[in-house]
C-alpha positions, 0 to 999 in steps of 0.5 A, spaced: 443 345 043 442 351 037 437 353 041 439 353 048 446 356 046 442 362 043 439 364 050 445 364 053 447 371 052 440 374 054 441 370 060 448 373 061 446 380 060 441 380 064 445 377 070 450 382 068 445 387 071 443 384 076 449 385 078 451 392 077 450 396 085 444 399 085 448 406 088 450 406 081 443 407 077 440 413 076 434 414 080 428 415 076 420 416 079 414 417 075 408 421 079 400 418 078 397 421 072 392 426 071 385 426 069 384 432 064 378 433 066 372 430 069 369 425 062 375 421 065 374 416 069 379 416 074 379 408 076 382 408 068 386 413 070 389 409 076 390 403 071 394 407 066 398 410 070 400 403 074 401 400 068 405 406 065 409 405 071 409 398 071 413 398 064 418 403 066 421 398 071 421 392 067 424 397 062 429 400 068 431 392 070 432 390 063 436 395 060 440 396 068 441 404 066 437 407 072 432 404 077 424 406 078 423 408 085 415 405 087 410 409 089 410 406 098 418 409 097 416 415 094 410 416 099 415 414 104 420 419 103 416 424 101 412 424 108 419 425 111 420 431 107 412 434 109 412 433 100 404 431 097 403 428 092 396 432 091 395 437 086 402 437 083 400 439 077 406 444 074 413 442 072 416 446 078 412 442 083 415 435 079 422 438 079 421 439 087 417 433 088 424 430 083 430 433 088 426 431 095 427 423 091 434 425 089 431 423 083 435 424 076 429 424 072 421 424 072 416 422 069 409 426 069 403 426 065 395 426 064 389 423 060 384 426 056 377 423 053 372 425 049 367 419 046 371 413 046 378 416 044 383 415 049 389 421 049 396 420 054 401 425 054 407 424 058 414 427 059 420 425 061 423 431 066 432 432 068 431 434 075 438 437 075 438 443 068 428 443 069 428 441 061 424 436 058 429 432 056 423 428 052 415 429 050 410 423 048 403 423 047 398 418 043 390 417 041 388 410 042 380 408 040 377 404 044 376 401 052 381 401 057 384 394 055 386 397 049 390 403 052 393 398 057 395 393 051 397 398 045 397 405 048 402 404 054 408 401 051 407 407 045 408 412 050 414 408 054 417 406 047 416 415 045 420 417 052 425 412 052 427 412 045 424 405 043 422 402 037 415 403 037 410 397 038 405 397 033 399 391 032 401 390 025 408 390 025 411 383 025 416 381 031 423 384 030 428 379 027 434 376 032 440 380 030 445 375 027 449 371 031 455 366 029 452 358 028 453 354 034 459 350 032 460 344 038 467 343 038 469 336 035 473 333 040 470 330 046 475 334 050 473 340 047 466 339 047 466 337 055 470 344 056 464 348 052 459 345 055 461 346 062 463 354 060 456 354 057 454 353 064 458 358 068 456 363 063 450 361 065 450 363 071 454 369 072 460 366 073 465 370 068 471 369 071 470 361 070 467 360 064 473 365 060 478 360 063 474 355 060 472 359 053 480 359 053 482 352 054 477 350 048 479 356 044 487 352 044 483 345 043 479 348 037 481 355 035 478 359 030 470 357 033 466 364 031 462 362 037 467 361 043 471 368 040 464 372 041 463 368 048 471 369 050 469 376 048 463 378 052 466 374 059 473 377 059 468 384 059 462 381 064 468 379 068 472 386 069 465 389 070 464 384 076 471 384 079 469 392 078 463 391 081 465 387 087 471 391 089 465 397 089 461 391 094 466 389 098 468 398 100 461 398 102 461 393 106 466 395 110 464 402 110 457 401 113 461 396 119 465 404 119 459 408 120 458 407 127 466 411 128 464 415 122 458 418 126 461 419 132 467 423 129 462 426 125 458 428 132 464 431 135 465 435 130 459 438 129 459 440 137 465 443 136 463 447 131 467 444 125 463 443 120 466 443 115 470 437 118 465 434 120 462 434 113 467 429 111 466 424 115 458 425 114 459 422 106 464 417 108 457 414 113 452 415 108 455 412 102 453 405 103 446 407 104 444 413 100 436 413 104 440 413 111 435 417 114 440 418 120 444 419 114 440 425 111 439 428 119 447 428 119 448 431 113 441 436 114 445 438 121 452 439 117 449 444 113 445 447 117 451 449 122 455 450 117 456 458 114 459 456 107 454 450 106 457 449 099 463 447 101 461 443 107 458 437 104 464 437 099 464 430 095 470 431 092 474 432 098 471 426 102 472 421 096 477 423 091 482 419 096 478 412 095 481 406 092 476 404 087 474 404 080 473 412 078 466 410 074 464 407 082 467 415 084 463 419 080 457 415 083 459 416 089 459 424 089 454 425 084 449 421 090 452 425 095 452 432 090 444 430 089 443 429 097 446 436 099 443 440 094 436 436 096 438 438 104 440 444 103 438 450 108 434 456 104 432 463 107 424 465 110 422 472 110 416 474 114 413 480 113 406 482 118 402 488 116 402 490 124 407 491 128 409 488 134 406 481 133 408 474 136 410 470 130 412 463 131 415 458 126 413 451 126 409 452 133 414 456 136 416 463 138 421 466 134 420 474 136 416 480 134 415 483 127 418 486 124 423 480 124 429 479 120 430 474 114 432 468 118 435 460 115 430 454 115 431 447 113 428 446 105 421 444 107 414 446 109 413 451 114 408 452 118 408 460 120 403 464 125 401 471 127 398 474 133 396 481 136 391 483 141 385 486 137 387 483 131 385 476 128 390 471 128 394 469 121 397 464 119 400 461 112 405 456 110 410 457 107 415 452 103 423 453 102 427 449 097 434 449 098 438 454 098 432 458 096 430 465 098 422 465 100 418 471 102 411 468 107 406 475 108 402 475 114 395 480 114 392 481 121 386 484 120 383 487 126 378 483 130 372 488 131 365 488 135 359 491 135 357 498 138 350 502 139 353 509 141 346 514 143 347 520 147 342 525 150 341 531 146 343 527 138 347 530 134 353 529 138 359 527 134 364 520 136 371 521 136 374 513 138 381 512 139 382 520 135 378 518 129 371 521 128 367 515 126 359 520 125 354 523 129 349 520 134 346 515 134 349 510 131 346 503 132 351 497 130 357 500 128 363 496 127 369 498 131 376 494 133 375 490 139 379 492 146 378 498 151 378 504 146 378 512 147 371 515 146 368 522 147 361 525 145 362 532 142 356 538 142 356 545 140 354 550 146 353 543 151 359 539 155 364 534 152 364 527 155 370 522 154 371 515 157 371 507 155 369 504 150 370 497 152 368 491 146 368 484 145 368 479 140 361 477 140 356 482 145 354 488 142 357 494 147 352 500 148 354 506 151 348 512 152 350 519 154 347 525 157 350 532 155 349 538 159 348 545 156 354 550 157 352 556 162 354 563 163 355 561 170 361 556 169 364 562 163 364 567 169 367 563 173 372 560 168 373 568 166 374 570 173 380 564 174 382 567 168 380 572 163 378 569 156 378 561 159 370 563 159 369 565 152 373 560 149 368 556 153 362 558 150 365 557 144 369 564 141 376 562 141 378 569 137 374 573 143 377 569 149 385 569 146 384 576 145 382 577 152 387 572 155 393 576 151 390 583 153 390 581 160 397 579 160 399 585 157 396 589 162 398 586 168 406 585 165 405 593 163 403 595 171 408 591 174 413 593 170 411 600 172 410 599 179 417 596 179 420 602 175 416 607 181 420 602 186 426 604 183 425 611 183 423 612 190 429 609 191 434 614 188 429 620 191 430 616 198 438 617 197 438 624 193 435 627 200 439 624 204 444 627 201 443 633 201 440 633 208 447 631 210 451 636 206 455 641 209 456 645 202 453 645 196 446 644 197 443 648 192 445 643 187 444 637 192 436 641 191 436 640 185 438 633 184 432 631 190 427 634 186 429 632 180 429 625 183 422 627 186 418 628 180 421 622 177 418 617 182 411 622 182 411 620 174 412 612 175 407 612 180 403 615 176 404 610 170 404 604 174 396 606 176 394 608 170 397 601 167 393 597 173 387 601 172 387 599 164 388 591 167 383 592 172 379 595 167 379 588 162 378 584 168 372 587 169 370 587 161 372 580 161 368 578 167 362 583 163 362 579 156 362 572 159 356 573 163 352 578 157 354 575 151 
């Protein structure tokens, strides 16, 4: 009987937290551990690793202060957050890994060996602050069985702050426990045995009735104060735990009205209403994934998103306990931290390109920073004559990520050869050598060329390239001849000198020329202007009936005046003539 009535409390506080919501329990994950190097077989690796989890849980559903997720809900939910578990090797990688879960802690480690010695390292991560909230490592000699029955429980007993197994130590004595002391009385021993077997099975509230009832009949049996004690907190904790049950409940039969309110908001652009309402349906199940959509859309609509996933105002109100409220806001906190949209900027180093965003176009670079679900993204450039790029970029919540993008030009081969050699190539107004050049490499598309020689004919035209066929282009130059400078002398003066390649000679001639046959019409015009004045002078004095003497005078003042022009205006006109023909006689002799 002695025996028995000592299980009884183990019994207990193990229905205790069995009953204790699972909303309640802090969420701890424990990622695969890795192997050190390659002298570690990574079947042991897996082993540990199992067994290490394994612990933890058996740990988490003993204690009832936090729940281990297992590795199908992790990989589950990871997959829906475009998270891998591969290759996470650094604690900021762990910390992400962390808020995808809206875990509270993480539990990451590696194994080592060299010969027969095993060493794990594991630590015990707060996702909330990034600080390692406990390191443990330990060296075991021996094979694997050895590990998993002694190393493993070391590490546990290190990161959560047991005492530590050891193979030597003996067993820990039961802490002391009043003596069962049956009751006398057959009342009284009836009475305590049917408490025993409600406090048995959970069933607080009847067996502190009973507990009381044999306390009256006996009074001071140490063991029924304990047992009165331990029911009437285990009874408060349940009726707690039930109130916080039976909102749920009702909660989730609500969430259908709670969505739909939600869904109206949001179309009428009333985000931060909506928010409300959107907490409300998601707390009875905190991995809702239409749930997490909601909040996901609350978020990302809302212009002040810290204010519109506002777990203080959706649950302050409730009528529950305040250990059940804080759990409730503390969750949605998580949620709307781990959903909360970040900022991507995309940088490419052409301008113009088509980017696009997750498989669809979102413009031409340069682009502005624009807002992203927290996540993976996958990001391409594209530009005719370039390669495409693409990267992937992954955004944190509420965090700021930069993606650049580098096109490089996509380029085919060409043999460009002229006739004479020596030609200098000008392609799209960059000079790339002389001919003949044999594969050279240039950006793919129709490209501006022209072949250049001295005292022969420039040539431009196309040069048309493809990704994989070799473009070949062959030229022939003609020489420059007297002819061609005489005719472009005779159209204009200098045009042939700067043709045959004296650029000084010829501006001379095109200015001078210029001059000279600006300086005759001017004259000319002049002697115009004094035949007209000569013209009226004479009419004037064959007119006049009085003063003709000095109307003489003035006729023949104006007379000499145009005589002086006329002679002006020819001695500038034979100087233009005269450098036309000059210019005609340099460009066909020298």
């Amino acid at each position: 009987m002695q025996r028995r009535m000592k299980t009884l409390p183990a019994l207990a506080l193990m229905l205790a937290s069995l009953a204790v919501p699972a909303l309640a329990l802090e969420r701890l994950a424990v990622l695969d551990l890795r192997a050190q190097d390659d002298r570690v077989d990574a079947r042991d690796v897996a082993q540990i690793g199992d067994e290490l989890r394994t612990q933890i849980v058996v740990l988490g559903s003993r204690r009832g202060t936090f729940r281990c997720l297992d590795r199908q809900e992790m990989e589950s939910r990871l997959r829906e957050m475009a998270f891998s578990l591969t290759d996470c090797v650094d604690n900021e990688c762990v910390l992400e890994v962390g808020r995808a879960l809206t875990a509270k802690k993480m539990v990451a480690g590696q194994v080592g060996k060299v010969g027969t010695l095993f060493r794990i390292s594991a630590h015990l991560l707060d996702v909330e602050t990034g600080e390692i909230a406990q390191a443990a490592s330990v060296q075991i000699t021996g094979g694997i069985e050895e590990v998993l029955r002694t190393g493993v429980p070391q590490i546990v007993a290190k990161l959560f702050g047991l005492a530590e197994p050891t193979p030597t130590r003996p067993p820990a004595p039961e802490p002391s426990r009043p003596t069962v002391q049956p009751p006398a009385t057959t009342d009284a021993a009836d009475l305590f045995a049917q408490a025993g077997k409600a406090y048995t099975a959970g069933r607080w509230l009847e067996a502190l009735r009973l507990y009381e009832r044999v306390d009256a009949l006996e009074p001071g049996n140490p063991v029924v104060a304990m047992r009165i004690k331990e029911c009437a907190t285990k009874a408060d904790e349940a009726s707690k735990a039930a109130e916080y049950e039976a909102w749920r409940q009702d909660a989730l039969r609500k969430r259908d009205f709670y969505v739909e309110t939600a869904r109206g908001l949001l179309n009428a652009n009333r985000s931060c209403e909506a928010g409300k309402y959107v907490l409300l349906a998601f707390a009875g199940d905190w991995q809702w994934k239409q749930g997490r959509d909601l909040v996901e859309d609350v978020l990302w609509k809302s212009s002040t998103p810290d204010q519109c996933c506002d777990a203080d105002g959706a649950f302050s109100s409730l009528s529950l306990d305040a250990k059940y409220i804080n759990d409730l806001k503390q969750n949605a906190r998580q949620v709307c931290a781990g959903l909360k949209p970040g900022s991507l900027v995309i940088e490419v180093s052409e301008e113009g390109a088509s980017v696009a965003l997750d498989g669809s176009r979102i413009g031409a670079s340069p682009l502005p920073a624009r807002k992203v679900k927290a996540g993976s993204h996958q990001i391409a450039a594209t530009k005719q004559g370039f390669q495409d790029a693409r990267t992937t970029a992954v955004v944190s919540p509420g965090a700021t990520v930069t993606a650049s993008l580098r096109l490089v030009p996509d380029t085919g081969a060409a043999d460009i050869l002229s006739t004479p050699t020596g030609a200098r190539v000008v392609v799209n107004g960059v000079e790339i050598g002389v001919t003949p050049l044999q594969g050279v490499r240039l950006p793919v598309g129709r490209q501006p060329i022209t072949l250049t020689m001295p005292r022969h004919e420039s040539w431009s035209g196309w040069l048309d390239l493809g990704p994989e066929r070799a473009t070949r282009l062959s030229e022939t130059l003609l020489p420059k001849t007297k002819g061609k400078a005489l005719a472009r002398s005779a159209a204009l003066p200098g045009w042939g000198q700067r043709y045959m390649e004296h650029p000084g000679r010829g501006w001379a001639y095109t200015v001078v020329q210029i001059a000279a046959v600006g300086a005759a019409v001017y004259g000319y015009s002049a002697h115009s202007s004094a035949l007209d004045e000569y013209d009226e002078a004479r009419a004037a004095f064959v007119n006049a009936t009085a003063g003709h003497e000095a109307l003489w005078e003035t006729m023949e003042a104006k007379h000499q005046e145009a005589t002086d022009t006329q002679k002006t205006a020819n001695l500038t006109m034979s100087l233009a003539l005269g450098i036309y023909l000059w210019n005609l006689a340099d460009a066909l002799l020298f």
